[in-house]
N, CA, C and O atoms as a GROMACS GRO file, in nm:
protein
  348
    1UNK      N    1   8.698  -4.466  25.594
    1UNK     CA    2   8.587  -4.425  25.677
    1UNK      C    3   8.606  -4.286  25.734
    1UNK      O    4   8.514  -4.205  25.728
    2UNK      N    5   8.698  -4.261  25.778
    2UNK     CA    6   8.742  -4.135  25.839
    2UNK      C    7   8.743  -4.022  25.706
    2UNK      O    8   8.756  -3.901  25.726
    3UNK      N    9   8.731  -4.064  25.610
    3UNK     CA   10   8.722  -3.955  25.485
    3UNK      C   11   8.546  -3.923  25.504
    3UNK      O   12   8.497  -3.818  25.545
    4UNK      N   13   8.510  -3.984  25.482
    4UNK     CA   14   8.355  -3.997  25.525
    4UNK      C   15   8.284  -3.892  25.628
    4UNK      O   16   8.215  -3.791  25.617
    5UNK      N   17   8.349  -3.992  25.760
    5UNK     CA   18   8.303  -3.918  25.883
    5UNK      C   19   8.389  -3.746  25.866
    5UNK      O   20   8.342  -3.666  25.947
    6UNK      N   21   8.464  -3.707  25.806
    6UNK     CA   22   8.542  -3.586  25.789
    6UNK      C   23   8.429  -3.512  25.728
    6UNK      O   24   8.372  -3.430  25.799
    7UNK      N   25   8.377  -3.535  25.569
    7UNK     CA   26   8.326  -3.466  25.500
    7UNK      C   27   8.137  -3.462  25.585
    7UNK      O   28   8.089  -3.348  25.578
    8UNK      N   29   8.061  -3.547  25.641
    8UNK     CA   30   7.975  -3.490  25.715
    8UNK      C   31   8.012  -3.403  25.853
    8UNK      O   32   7.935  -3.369  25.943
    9UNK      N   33   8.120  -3.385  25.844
    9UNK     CA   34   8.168  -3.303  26.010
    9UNK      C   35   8.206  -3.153  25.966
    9UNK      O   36   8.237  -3.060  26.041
   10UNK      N   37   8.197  -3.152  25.833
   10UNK     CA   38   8.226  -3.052  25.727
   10UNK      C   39   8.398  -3.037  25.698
   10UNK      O   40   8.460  -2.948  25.756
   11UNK      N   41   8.442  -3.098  25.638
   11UNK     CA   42   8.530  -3.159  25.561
   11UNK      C   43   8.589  -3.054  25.505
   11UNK      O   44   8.711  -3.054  25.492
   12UNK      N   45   8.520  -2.958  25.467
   12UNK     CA   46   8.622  -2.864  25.415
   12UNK      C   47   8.578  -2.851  25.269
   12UNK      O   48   8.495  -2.937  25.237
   13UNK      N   49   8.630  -2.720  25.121
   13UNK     CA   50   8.616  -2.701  25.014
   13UNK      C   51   8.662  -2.857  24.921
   13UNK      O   52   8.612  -2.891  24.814
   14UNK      N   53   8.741  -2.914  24.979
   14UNK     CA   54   8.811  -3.077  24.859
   14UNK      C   55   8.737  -3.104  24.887
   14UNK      O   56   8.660  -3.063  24.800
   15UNK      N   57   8.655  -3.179  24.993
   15UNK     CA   58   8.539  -3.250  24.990
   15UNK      C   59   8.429  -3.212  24.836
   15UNK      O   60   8.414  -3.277  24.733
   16UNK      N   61   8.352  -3.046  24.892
   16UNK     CA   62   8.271  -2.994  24.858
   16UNK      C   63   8.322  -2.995  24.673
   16UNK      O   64   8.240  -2.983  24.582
   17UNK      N   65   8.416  -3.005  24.660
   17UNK     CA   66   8.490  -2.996  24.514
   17UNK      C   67   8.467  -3.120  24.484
   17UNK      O   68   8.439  -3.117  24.364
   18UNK      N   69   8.462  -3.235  24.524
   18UNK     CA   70   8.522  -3.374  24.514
   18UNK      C   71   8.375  -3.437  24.466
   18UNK      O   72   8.365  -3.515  24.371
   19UNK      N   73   8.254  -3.388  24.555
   19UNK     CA   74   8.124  -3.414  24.604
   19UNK      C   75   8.070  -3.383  24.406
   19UNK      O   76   8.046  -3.469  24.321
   20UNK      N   77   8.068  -3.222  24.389
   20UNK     CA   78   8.062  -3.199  24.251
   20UNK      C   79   8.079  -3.276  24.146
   20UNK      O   80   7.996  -3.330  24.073
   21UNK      N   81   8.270  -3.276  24.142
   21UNK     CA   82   8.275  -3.352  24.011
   21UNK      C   83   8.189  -3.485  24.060
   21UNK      O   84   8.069  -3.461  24.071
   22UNK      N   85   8.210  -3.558  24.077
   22UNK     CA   86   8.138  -3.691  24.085
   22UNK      C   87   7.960  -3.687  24.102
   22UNK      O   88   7.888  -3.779  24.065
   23UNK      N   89   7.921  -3.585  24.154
   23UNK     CA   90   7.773  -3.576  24.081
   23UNK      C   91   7.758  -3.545  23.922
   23UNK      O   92   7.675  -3.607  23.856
   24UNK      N   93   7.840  -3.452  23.867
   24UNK     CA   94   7.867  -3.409  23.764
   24UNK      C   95   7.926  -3.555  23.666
   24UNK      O   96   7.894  -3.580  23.550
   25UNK      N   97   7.998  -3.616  23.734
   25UNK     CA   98   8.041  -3.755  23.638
   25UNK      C   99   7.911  -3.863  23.620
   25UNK      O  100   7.879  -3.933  23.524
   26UNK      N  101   7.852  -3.844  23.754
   26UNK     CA  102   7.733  -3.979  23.761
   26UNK      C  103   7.580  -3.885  23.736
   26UNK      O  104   7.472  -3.938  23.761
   27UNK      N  105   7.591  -3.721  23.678
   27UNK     CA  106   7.476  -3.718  23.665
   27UNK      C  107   7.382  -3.790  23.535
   27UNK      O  108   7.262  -3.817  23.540
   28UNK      N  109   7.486  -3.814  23.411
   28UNK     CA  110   7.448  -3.857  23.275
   28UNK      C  111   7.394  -4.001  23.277
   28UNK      O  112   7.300  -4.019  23.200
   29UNK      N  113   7.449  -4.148  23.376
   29UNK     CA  114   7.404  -4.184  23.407
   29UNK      C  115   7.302  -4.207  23.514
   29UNK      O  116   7.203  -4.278  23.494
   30UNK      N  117   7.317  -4.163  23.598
   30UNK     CA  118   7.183  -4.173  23.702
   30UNK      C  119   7.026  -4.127  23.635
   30UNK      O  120   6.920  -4.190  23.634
   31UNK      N  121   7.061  -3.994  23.582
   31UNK     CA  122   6.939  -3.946  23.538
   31UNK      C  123   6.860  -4.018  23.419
   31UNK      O  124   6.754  -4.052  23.472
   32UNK      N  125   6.857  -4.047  23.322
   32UNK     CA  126   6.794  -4.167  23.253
   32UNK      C  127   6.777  -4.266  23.320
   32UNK      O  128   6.714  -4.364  23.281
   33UNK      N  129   6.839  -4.253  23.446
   33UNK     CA  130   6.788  -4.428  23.464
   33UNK      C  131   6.633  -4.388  23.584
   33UNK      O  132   6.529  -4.446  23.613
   34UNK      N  133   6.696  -4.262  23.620
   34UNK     CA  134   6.566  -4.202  23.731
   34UNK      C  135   6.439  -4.124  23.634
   34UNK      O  136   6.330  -4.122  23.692
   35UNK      N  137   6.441  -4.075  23.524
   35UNK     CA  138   6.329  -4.095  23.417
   35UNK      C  139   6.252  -4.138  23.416
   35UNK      O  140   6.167  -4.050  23.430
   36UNK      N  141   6.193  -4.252  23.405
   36UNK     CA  142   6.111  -4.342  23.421
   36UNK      C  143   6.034  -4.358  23.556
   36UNK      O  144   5.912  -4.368  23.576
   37UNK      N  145   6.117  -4.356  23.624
   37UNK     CA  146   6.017  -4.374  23.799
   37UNK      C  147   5.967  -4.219  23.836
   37UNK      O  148   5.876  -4.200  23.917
   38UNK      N  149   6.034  -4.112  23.770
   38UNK     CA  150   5.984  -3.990  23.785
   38UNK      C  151   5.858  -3.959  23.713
   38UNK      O  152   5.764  -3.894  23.758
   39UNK      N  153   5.869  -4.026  23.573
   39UNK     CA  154   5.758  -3.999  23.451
   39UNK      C  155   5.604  -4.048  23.535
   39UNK      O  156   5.505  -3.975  23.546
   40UNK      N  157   5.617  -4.206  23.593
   40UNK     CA  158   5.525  -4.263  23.650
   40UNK      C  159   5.463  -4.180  23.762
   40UNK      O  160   5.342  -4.166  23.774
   41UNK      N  161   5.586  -4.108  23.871
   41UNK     CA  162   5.517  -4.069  23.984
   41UNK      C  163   5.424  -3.956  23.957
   41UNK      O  164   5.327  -3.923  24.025
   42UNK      N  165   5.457  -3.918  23.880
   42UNK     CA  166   5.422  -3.782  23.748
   42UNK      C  167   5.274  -3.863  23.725
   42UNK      O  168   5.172  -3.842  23.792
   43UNK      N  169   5.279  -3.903  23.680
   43UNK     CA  170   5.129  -3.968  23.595
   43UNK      C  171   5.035  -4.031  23.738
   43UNK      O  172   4.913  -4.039  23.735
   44UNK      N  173   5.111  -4.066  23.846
   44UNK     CA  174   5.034  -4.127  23.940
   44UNK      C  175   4.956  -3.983  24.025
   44UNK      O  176   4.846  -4.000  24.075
   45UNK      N  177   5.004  -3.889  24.031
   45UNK     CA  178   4.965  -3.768  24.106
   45UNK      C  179   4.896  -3.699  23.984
   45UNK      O  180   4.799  -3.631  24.015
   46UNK      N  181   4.916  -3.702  23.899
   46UNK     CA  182   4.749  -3.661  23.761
   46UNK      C  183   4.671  -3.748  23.787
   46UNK      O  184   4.574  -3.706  23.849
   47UNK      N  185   4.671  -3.852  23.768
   47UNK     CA  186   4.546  -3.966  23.811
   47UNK      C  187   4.468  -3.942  23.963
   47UNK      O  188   4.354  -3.984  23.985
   48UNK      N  189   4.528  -3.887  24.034
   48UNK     CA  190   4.459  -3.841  24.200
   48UNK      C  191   4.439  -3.738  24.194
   48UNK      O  192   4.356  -3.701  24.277
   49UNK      N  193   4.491  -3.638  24.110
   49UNK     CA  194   4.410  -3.512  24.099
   49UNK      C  195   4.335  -3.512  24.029
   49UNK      O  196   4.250  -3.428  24.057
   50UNK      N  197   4.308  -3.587  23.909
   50UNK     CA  198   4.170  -3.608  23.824
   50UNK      C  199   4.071  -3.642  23.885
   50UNK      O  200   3.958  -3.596  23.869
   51UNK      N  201   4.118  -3.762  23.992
   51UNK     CA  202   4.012  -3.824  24.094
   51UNK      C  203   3.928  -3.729  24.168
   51UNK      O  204   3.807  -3.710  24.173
   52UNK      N  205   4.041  -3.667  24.229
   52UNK     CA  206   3.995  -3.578  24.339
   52UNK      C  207   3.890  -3.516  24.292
   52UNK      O  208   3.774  -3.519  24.334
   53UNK      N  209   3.947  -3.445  24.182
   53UNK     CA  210   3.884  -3.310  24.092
   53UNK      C  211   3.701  -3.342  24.049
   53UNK      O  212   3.598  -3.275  24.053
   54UNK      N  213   3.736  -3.476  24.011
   54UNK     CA  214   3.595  -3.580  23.934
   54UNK      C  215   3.479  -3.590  24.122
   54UNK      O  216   3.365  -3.545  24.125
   55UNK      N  217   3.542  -3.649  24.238
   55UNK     CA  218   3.472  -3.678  24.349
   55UNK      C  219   3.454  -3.548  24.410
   55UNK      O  220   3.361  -3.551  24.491
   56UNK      N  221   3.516  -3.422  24.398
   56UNK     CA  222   3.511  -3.276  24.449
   56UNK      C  223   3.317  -3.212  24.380
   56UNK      O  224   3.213  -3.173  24.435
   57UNK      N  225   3.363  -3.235  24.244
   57UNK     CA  226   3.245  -3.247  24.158
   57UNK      C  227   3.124  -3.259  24.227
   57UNK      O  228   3.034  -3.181  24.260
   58UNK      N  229   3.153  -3.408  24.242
   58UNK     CA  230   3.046  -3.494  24.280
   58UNK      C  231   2.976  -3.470  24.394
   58UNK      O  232   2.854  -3.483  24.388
   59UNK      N  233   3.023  -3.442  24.488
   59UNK     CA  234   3.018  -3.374  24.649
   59UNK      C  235   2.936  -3.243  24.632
   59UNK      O  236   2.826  -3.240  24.687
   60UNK      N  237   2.993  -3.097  24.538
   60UNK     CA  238   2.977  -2.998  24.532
   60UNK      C  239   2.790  -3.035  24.474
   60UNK      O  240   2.704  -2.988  24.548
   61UNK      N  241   2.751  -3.097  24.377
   61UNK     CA  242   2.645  -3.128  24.282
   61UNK      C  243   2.557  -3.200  24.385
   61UNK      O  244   2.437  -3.186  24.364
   62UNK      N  245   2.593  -3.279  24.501
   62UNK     CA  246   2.514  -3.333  24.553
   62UNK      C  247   2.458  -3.252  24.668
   62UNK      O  248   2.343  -3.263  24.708
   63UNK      N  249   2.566  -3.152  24.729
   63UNK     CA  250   2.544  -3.026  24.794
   63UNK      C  251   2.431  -2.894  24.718
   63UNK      O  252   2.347  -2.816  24.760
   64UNK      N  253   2.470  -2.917  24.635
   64UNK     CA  254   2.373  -2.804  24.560
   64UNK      C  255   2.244  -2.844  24.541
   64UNK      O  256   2.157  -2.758  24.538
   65UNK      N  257   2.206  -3.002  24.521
   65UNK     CA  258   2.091  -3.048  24.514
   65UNK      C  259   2.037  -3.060  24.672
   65UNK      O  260   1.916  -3.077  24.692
   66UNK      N  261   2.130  -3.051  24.778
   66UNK     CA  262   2.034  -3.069  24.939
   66UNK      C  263   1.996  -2.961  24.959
   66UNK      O  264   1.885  -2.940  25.008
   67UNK      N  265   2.097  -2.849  24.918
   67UNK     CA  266   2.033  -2.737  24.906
   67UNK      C  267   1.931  -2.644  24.821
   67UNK      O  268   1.874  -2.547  24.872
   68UNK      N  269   1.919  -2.672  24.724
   68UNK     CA  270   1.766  -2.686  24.657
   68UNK      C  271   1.685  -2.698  24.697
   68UNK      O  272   1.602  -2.608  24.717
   69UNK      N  273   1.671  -2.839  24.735
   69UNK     CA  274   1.537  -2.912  24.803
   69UNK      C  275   1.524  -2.790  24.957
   69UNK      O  276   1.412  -2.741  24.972
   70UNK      N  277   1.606  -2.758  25.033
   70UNK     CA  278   1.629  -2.718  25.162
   70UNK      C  279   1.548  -2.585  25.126
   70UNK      O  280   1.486  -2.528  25.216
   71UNK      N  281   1.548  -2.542  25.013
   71UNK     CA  282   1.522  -2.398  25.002
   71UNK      C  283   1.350  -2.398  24.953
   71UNK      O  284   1.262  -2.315  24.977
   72UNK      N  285   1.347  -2.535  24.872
   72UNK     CA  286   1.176  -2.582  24.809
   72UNK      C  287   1.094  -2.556  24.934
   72UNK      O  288   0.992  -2.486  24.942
   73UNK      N  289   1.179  -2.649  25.070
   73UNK     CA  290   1.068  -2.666  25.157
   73UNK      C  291   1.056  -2.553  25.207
   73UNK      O  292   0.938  -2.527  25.227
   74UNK      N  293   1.143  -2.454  25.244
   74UNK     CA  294   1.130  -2.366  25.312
   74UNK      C  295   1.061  -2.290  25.238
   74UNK      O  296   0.981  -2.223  25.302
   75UNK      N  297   1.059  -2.267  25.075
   75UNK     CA  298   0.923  -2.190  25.010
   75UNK      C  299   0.771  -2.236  25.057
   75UNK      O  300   0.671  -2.167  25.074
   76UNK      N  301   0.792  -2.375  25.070
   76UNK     CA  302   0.628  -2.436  25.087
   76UNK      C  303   0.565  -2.437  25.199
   76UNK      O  304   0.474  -2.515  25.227
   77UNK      N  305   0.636  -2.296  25.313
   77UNK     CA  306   0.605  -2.325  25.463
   77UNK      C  307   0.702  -2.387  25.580
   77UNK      O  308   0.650  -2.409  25.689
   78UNK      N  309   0.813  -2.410  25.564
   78UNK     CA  310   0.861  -2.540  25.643
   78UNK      C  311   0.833  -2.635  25.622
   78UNK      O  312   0.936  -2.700  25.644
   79UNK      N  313   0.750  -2.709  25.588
   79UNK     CA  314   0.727  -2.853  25.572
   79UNK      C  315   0.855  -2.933  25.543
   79UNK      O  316   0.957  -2.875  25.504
   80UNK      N  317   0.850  -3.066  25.562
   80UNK     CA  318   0.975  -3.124  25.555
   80UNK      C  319   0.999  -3.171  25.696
   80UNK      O  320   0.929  -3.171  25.797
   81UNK      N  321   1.143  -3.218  25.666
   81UNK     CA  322   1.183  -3.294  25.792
   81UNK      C  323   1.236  -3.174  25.920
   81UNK      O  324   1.252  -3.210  26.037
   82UNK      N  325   1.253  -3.068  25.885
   82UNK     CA  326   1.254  -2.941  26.055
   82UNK      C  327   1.070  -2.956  26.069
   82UNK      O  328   1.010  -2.942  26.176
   83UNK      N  329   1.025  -2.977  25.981
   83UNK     CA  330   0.858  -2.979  26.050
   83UNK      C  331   0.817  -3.083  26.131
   83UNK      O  332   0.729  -3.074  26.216
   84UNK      N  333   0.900  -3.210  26.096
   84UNK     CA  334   0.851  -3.313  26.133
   84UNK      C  335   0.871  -3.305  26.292
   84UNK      O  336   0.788  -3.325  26.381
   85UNK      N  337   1.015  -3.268  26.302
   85UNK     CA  338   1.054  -3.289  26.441
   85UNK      C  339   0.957  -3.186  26.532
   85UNK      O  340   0.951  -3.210  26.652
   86UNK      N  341   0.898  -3.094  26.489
   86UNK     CA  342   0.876  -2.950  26.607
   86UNK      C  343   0.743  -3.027  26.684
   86UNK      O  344   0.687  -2.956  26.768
   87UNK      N  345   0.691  -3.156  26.664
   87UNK     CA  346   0.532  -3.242  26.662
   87UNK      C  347   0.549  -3.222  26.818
   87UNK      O  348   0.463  -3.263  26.896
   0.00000   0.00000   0.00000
């Protein structure tokens, strides 16, 4: 334990040497096995940016059509619903 509590208290270069090789020994296994949950999180954040991208769309198109209409009435006089209220 005291090897432990040493190397977060900063332990010194053996630690920092020690820390290496053994990432370096366990990187060949760890990494294939972390592949897979990376590939997915990967594919799960394309799927919400497609979303997004598809409902951004959708928003922008439905904006452009209030504003259309917003601009019709205001060709035809005001009429419309700012006319309705001024009664």
């Amino acid at each position: 334990m005291a090897l432990l509590e040493d190397a977060f208290k900063g332990g010194g270069i053996m630690m920092g040497i020690a820390a290496g090789v053994g990432a370096a020994l366990l990187a060949p296994v760890v990494i294939p096995a972390l592949r897979p949950i990376a590939k997915s999180i990967l594919k799960a954040g394309l799927i919400a940016y497609d979303q997004g991208r598809v409902a951004f769309a959708e928003l922008n198109e439905q904006t452009g059509d209030m504003l259309a209409e917003a601009r019709a009435e205001l060709a035809q006089g005001g009429k419309g619903v700012a006319g309705e209220h001024t009664g």
